[in-house]
Each structure stands twice: as structure tokens, then as C-alpha cells.
C-alpha beads as a LAMMPS data file, in Angstrom:
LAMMPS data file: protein, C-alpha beads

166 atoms
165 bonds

1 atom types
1 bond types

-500.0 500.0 xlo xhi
-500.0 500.0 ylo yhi
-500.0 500.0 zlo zhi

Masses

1 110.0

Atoms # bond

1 1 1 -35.221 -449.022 87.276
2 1 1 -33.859 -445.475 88.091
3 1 1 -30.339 -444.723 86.878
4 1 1 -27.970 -443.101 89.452
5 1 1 -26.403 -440.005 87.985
6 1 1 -22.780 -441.779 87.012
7 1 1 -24.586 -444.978 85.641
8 1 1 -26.653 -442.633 83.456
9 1 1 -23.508 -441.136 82.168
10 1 1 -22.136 -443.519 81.192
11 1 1 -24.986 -445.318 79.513
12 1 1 -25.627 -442.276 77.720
13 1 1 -21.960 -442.176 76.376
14 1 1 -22.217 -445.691 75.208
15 1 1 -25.435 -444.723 73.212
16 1 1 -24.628 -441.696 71.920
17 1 1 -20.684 -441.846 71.575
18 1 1 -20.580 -438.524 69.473
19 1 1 -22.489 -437.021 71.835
20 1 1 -21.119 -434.062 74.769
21 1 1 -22.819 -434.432 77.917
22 1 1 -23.318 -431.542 79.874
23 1 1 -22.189 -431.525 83.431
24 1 1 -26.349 -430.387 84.282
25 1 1 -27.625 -433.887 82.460
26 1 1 -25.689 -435.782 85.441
27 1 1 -27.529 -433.996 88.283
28 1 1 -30.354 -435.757 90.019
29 1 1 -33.159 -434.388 88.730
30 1 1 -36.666 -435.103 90.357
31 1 1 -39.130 -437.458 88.072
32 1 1 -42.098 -434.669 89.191
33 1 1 -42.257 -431.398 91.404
34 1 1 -43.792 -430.690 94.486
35 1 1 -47.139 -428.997 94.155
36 1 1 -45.772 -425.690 95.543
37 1 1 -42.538 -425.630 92.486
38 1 1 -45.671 -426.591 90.116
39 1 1 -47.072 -423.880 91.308
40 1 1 -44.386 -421.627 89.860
41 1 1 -45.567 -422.822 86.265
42 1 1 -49.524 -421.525 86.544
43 1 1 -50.811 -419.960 83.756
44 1 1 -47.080 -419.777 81.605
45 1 1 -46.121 -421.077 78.829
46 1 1 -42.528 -422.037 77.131
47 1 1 -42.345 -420.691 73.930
48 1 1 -39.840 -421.959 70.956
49 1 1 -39.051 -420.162 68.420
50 1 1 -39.548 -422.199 64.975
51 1 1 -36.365 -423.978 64.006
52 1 1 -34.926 -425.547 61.038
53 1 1 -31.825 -428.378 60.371
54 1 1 -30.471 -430.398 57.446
55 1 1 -30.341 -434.135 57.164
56 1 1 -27.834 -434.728 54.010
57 1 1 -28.956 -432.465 51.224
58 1 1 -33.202 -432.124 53.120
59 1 1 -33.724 -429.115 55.232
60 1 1 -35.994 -429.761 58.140
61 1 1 -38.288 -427.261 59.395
62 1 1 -39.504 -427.914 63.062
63 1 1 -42.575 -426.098 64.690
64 1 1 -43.350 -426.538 68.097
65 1 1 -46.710 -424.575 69.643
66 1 1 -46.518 -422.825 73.225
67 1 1 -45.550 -425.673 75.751
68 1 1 -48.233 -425.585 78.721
69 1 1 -48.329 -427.475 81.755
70 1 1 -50.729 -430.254 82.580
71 1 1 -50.279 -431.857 85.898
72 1 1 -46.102 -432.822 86.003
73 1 1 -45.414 -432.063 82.370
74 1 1 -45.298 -429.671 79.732
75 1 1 -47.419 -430.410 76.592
76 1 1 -47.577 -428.975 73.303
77 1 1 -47.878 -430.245 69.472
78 1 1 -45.083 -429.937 67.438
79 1 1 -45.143 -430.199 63.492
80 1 1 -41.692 -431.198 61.387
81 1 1 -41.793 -430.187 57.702
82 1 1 -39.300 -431.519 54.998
83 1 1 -40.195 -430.130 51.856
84 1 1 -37.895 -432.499 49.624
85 1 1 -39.356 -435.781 51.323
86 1 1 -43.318 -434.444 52.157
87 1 1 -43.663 -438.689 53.301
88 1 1 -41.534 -437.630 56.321
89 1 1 -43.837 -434.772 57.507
90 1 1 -44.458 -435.109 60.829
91 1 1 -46.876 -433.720 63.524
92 1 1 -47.373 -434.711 67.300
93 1 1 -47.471 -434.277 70.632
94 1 1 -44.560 -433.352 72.879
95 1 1 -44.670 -434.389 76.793
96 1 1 -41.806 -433.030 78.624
97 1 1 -42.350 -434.133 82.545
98 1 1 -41.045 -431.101 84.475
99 1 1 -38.238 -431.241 86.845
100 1 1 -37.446 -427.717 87.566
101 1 1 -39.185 -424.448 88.877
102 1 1 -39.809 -422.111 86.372
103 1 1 -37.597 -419.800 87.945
104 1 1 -34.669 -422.603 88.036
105 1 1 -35.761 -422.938 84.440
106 1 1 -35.162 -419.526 83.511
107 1 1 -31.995 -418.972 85.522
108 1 1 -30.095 -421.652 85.255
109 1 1 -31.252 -423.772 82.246
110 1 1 -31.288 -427.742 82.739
111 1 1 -32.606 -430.246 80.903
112 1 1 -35.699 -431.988 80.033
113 1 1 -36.185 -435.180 78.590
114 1 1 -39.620 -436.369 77.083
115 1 1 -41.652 -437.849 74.138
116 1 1 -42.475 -436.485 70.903
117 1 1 -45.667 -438.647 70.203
118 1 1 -46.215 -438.586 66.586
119 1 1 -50.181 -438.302 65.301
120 1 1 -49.818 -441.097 62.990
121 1 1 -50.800 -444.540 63.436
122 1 1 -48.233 -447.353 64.074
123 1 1 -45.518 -445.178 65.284
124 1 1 -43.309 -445.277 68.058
125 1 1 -42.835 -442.353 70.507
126 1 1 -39.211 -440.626 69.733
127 1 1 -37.118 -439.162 72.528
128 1 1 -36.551 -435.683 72.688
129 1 1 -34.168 -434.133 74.911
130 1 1 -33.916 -430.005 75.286
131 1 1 -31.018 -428.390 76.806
132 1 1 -31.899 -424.876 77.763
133 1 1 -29.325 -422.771 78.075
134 1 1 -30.375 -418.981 79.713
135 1 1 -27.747 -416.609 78.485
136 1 1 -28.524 -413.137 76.358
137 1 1 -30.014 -415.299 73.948
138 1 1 -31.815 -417.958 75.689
139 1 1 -30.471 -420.750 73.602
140 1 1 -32.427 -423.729 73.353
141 1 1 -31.289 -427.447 71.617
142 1 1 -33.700 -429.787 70.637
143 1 1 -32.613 -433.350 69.336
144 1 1 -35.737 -435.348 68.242
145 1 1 -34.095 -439.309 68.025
146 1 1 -36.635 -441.230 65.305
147 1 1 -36.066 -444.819 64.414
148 1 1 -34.038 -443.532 61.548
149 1 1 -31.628 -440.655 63.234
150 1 1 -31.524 -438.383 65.287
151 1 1 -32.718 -434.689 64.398
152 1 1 -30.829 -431.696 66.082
153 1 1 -32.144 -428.639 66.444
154 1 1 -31.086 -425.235 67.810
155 1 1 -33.277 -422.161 68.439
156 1 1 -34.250 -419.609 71.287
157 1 1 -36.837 -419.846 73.553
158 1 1 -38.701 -417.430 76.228
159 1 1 -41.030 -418.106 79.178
160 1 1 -44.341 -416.085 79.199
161 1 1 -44.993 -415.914 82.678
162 1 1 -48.903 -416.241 83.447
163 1 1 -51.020 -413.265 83.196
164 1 1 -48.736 -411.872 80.570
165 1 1 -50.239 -411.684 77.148
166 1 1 -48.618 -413.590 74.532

Bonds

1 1 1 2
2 1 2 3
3 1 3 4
4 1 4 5
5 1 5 6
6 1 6 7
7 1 7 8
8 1 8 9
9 1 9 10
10 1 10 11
11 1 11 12
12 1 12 13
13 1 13 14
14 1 14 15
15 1 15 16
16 1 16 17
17 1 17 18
18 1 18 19
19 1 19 20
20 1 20 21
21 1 21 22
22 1 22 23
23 1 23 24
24 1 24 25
25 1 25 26
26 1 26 27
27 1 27 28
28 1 28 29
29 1 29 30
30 1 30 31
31 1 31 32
32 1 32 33
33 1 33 34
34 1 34 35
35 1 35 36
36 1 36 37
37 1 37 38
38 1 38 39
39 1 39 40
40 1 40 41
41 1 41 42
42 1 42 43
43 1 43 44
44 1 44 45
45 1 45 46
46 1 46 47
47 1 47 48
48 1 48 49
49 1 49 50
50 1 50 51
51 1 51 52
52 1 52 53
53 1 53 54
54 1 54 55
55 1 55 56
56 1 56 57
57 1 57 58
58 1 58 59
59 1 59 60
60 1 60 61
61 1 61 62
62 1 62 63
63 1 63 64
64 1 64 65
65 1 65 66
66 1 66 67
67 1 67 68
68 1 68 69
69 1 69 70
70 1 70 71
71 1 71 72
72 1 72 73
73 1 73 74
74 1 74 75
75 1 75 76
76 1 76 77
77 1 77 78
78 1 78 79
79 1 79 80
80 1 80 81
81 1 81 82
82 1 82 83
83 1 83 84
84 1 84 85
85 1 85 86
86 1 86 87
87 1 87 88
88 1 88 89
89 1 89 90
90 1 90 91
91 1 91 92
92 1 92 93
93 1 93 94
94 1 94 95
95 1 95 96
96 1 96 97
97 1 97 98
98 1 98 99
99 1 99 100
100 1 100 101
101 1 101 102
102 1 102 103
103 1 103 104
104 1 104 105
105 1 105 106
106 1 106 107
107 1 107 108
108 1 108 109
109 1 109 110
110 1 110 111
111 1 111 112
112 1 112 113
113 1 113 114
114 1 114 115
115 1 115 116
116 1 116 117
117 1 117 118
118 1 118 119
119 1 119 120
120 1 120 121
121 1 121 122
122 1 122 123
123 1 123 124
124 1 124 125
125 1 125 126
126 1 126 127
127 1 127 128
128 1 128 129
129 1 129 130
130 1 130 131
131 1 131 132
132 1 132 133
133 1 133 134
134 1 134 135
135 1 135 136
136 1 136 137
137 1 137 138
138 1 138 139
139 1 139 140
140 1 140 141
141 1 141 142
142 1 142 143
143 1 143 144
144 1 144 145
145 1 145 146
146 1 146 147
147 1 147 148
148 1 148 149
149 1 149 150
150 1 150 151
151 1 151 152
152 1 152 153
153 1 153 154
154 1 154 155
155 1 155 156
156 1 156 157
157 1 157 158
158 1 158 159
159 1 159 160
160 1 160 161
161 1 161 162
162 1 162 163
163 1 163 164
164 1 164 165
165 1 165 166
């Protein structure tokens, strides 16, 4: 079933009441791009710069490797660290299916919305959602949502544009 813009809104409110929803989250956005915008993503890479958040008194460290593209997403690993509770270390794989250029990426932000597909057995795939914002500092908020919470992050980003070294 695909949600209309104003359906999704409001389903997202009722899930996540504490939540702000950015006026970009209600556009329409594309499930895949056409082979000439996927085009526009050869041979970069989205880069995240490592973050770190605090559930109660735990800090949480998240890594997250260059994000390539493969076919209609972008894939990378990422690795969460919480050096109170080492049981809730973390590492996976992150599949973001890519709705925008990477020019409409860089200029004007959006969102993406994919899985972070955890390496160990018996686990669920979480949610992740990034909001991109492109300003000065190319802001970047991650929320990972586990069975348990949901993890917020907020970082800075850059996209290394193919045949740049990185």
C-alpha cells in the first residue's frame, strides 16, 4: 500500500507524537530514480561524520562507513558502540533506497528512509530515517528506531563526488 503524502502525515504523527515533521517528509518522493538521476550518483559516496548520543546515563557512539550506491540504494555498514552496556553493541548494514539526485541531495537536503540491518542473528531490521539538511554545515540527523527506542543522532555529512579522492 503506498501512503499519499497527507495520510503519511498523519500516520507518522500518530506514531511518533513527540516527533516535528518537516514540511520535505510530506513531499512525494519517488520509491527509485530514473537511470539518468542514478546516474548523478556514479562513483560518490555520502560520507558521515562519526556521531555520538545518550540514552539515560549510556553514551552511544555511532559509526557509519562511506554510503555507496548499489542499484536504487545507498549501502554502507554502520557500527553503534555503548561502552557502559558492551551487550548492546551493534554493527550492520544500512540500505537507504535513493529518491533524490545527488545534486537535489546536496542542494536542497530531503530525506531518506531505510533499514539498518543488524549482523546478528534473530534480529529485526530497525528503521532509520536521515534528514539532511545542506546549510554551512551540512547538518545531518539520524534516528535509528530499535525494538527498545529510538536512537537520535546528529552529525555532518559531505558528498565525495566520483573521481575525487577520499
Amino acid at each position: 500500500m503506498r501512503l499519499t503524502p497527507l495520510l503519511f502525515a498523519a500516520t507518522f504523527s500518530a506514531l511518533f507524537p513527540n516527533s516535528t515533521l518537516l514540511a520535505q517528509e510530506t513531499d512525494t518522493l519517488p520509491p527509485t530514480l530514473s537511470s539518468e538521476e542514478r546516474d548523478t550518483w556514479n562513483g560518490s559516496v555520502f560520507r558521515i561524520e562519526d556521531s555520538r548520543s545518550r540514552v539515560k546515563i549510556a553514551s552511544v557512539n555511532l559509526t557509519v562507513s562511506d554510503l555507496k550506491p548499489v542499484g536504487d540504494n545507498l549501502v554502507g555498514e554502520y557500527t553503534i558502540e555503548v561502552p557502559l552496556m558492551k551487550a548492546k553493541n551493534d554493527k550492520g548494514r544500512i540500505v537507504l533506497p535513493l529518491n533524490r539526485t545527488m545534486e537535489e541531495l546536496g542542494s536542497t537536503g530531503g530525506v531518506l528512509r531505510g533499514q539498518a540491518i543488524s549482523y546478528k542473528e534473530g534480529t529485526t531490521p530497525n528503521t532509520i530515517k536521515c534528514v539532511i539538511i545542506p546549510n554551512q554545515n551540512q547538518d545531518i540527523r539520524l534516528e535509528i528506531t530499535t525494538d527498545d527506542r529510538t536512537l537520535r543522532f546528529e552529525s555532518r555529512y559531505e558528498i565525495i563526488a566520483g573521481g575525487e579522492d577520499s
